[in-house]
C-alpha positions in Angstrom: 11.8 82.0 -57.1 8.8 82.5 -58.5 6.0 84.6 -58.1 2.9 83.5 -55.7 0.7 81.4 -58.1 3.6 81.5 -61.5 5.3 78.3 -62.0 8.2 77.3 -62.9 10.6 74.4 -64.4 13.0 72.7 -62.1 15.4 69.6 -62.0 16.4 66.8 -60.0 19.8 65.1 -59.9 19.7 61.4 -61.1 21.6 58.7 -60.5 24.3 57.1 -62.2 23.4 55.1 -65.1 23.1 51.6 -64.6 24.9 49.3 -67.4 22.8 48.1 -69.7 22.9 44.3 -70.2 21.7 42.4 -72.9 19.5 39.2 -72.3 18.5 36.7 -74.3 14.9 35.4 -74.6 12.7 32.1 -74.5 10.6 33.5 -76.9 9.5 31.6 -79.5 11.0 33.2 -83.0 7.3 33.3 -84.1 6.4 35.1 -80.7 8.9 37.7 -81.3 7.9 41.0 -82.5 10.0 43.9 -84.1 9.5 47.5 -84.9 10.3 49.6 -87.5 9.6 53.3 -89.1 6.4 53.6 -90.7 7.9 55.3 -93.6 8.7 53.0 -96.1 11.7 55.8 -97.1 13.6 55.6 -93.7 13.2 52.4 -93.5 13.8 49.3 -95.7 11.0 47.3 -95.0 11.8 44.4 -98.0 14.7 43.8 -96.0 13.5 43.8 -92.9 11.0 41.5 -93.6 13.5 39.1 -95.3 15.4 39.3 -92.1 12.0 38.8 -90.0 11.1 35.5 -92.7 15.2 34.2 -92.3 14.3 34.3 -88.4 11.4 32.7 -88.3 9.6 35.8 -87.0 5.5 35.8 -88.3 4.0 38.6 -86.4 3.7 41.8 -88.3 6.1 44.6 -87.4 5.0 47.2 -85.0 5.6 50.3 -87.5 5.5 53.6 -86.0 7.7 57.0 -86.5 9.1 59.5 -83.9 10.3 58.3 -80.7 7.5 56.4 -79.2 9.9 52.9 -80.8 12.0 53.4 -78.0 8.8 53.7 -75.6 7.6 50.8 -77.3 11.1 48.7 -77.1 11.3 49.9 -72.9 7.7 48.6 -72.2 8.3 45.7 -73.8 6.4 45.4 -76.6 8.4 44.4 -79.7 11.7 42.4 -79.0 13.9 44.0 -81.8 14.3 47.5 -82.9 15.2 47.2 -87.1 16.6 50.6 -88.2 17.9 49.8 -91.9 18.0 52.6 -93.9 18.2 52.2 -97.7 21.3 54.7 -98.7 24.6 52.9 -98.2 25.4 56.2 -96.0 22.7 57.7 -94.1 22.9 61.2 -94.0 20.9 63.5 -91.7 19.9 66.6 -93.2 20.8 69.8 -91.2 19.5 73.0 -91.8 21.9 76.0 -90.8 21.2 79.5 -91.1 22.8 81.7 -93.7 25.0 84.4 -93.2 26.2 87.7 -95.2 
């Protein structure tokens, strides 16, 4: 417990995750609206807007890094989350400490 007037970090049970279902959407193709990284190197934006232009889709892509595209995807905002990288193999970099 804390101290009179300190704070302190708690947490709350939550419930069990609902299943997620996917719907589909009167949208209009030219309604729709996807996101993407901003980057133009963790992203390939050519082909996502080939894939936008094959679909229909005119609205310019909502591009954005970090994790505010999920944020943006759960509000509602852009329809489709386009994550194409442009290595065949995406590899994360991971930086370990070194040891003697």
């Amino acid at each position: 417990m804390p101290e009179e007037g300190g704070r302190a970090a708690g947490s709350l049970p939550l419930p069990p995750p609902e299943r997620l279902l996917l719907k589909e959407t009167d949208k209009a193709p030219e309604d729709l609206r996807f996101c993407e990284s901003f980057e133009a190197a963790h992203s390939n934006h050519e082909l996502s807007g080939r894939i936008a232009s094959s679909l229909d889709i005119s609205r310019p892509p909502l591009r954005m890094d970090s994790q505010v595209k999920y944020g943006v995807m759960a509000r509602g905002d852009a329809d489709i989350y386009l994550r194409l990288p442009h290595a065949q193999v995406y590899m994360r970099p991971m930086y370990l400490p070194m040891y003697k």
